[in-house]
N, C-alpha and C positions, 0 to 999 in steps of 0.2 A: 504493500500500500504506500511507502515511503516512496518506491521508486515513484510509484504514480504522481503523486503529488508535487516533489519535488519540481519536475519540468512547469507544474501549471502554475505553480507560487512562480517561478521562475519568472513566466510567460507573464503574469498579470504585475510584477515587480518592475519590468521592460516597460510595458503602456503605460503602468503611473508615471514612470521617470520619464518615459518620451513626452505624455501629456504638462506634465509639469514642465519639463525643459521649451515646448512649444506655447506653452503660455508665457512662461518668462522673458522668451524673445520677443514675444507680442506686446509685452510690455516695456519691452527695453527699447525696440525698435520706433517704437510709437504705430501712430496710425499712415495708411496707405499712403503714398504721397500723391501731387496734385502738381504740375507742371505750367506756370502762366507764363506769357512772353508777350512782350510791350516793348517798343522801341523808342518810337516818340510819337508825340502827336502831330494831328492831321486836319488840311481841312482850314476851316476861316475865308474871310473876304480877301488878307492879304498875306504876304510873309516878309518879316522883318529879318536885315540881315546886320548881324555888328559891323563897325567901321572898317575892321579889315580883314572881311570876308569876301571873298572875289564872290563876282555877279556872274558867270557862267550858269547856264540851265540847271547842270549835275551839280552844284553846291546850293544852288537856290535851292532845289526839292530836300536836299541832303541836309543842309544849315538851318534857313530857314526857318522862325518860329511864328506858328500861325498866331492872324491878330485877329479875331473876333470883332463881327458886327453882328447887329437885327438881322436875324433870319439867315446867319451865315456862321454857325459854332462853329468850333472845332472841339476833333475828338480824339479821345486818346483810344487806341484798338487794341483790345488784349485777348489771347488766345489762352485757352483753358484746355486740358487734355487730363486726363488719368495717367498714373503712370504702374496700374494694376489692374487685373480683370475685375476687382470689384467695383462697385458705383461709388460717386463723390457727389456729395450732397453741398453743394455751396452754400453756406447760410448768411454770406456778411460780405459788405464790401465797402470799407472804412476810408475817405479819402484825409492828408493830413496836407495842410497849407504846409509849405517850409519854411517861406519868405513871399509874401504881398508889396510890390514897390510899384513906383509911380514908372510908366514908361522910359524909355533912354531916349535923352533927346537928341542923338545923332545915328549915323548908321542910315540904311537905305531900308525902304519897303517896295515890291513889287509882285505882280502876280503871280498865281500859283498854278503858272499854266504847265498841264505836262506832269504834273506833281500828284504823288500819289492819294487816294482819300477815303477812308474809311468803307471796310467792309462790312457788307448788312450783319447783320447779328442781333442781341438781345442789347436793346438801349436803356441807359440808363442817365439824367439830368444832372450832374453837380453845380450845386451852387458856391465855388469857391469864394464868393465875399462873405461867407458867413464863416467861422470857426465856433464849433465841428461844419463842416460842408456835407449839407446833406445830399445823400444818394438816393433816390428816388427814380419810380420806373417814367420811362416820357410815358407824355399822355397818345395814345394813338398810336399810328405806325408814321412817326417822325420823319422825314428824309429816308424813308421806304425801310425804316428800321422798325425790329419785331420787339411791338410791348413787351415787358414781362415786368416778373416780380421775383422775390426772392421767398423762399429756397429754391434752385434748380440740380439738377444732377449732370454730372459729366461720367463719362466712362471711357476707357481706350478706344474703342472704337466710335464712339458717337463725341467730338471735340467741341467745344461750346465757343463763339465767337461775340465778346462784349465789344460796347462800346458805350465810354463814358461820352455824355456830351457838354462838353464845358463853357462855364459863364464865369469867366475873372472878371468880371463890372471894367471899369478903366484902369485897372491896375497888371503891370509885369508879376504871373504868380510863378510860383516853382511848389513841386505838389509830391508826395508821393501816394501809393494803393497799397492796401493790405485787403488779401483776399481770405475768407477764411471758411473752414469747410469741417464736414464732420463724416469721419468715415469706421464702419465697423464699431461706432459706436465712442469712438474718440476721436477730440479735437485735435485740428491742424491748420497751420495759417503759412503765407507766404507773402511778404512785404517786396513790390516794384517799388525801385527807385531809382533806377538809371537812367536819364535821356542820351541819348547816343551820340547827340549833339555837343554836349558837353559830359564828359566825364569826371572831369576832375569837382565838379558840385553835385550834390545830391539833390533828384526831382526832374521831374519834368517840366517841360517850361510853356508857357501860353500868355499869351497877352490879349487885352481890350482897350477900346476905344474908349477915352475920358467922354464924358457928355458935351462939357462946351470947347470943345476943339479936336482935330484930329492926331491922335498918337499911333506908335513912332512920330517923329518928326521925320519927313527923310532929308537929306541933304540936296 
């Protein structure tokens, strides 16, 4: 009878330690992750260039910080992917001002022709003159973007394409995004804050038109 049992203590002594060692990674490792990609923003009536940024087409789309008018946002595009076969449940998407300043009065502005612009996806309104800035769904299907609201789910195979649509009132803002999500039952978040345009500062950059004059100034 010894022999018998032996092998089964054995066998059930194995699944405890594997189940225990498999919960413990799952706790050490955290929850699944969640992949976002945001370059810069897009989009506006015009695009402001600093003073010693060449005016060529390919640096204008590439430099370039859009300037918001009425009826002409700009948006920042961010791409959402799973980076597991499970589902990712987005619950939050927390925008933070870095720095609000008034426009630069020199440097050039000129159109954004040629220049890339924001692809349809789930839209979303910020209002960065306000601190916190809130995130809020647009109303309708905005500039041929799809309402939603929040919670949504990403998966590997089905990738979710935002776009924030920004309102800096008259002010040079610089921003970053915290996305945050909930998966298998724990939380996980992932903070953008690079524009590609500038590295060496932290945030994305956008600007708006003062109400009684027009900014940039161009040269």
């Amino acid at each position: 009878m010894t022999l018998v049992l032996l092998p089964l203590v054995g066998a059930v002594g194995f699944w405890a330690v594997q189940g225990l060692w498999e919960w413990a990674w799952r706790a050490i490792s955290g929850p699944p992750g969640l992949t976002a990609f945001a370059s810069r923003t897009v989009g506006g009536e015009h695009l402001y260039l600093d003073p010693k940024a060449a005016t060529d087409p390919a640096t204008v789309c590439k430099q370039g910080v859009p300037v918001t008018a009425a009826g002409k946002p700009a948006s920042l595009p961010i791409t959402l992917q799973a980076m597991t076969d499970e589902a990712i449940m987005v619950i939050g998407i927390e925008v933070n001002v870095v720095s609000s300043e008034p426009p630069p009065k020199g440097g050039a502005v000129t159109e954004p022709k040629g220049c890339p612009a924001a692809l349809k996806g789930r839209a979303f309104d910020v209002d960065l003159t306000r601190i916190p800035s809130p995130v809020v769904p647009a109303a309708g299907k905005a500039g041929g973007h799809q309402a939603t609201d929040l919670p949504f789910t990403v998966t590997a195979d089905d990738p979710e394409q935002l776009n924030l649509r920004l309102s800096p009132g008259g002010k040079d803002v610089r921003f970053t995004v915290k996305i945050e999500w909930v998966a298998d039952g724990k939380y996980g978040s992932v903070t953008l804050n690079g524009d590609d345009r500038d590295r060496e500062r932290d945030g994305f950059r956008v600007m708006g038109r003062p109400h009684s004059s027009s900014a940039p100034e161009g040269n």
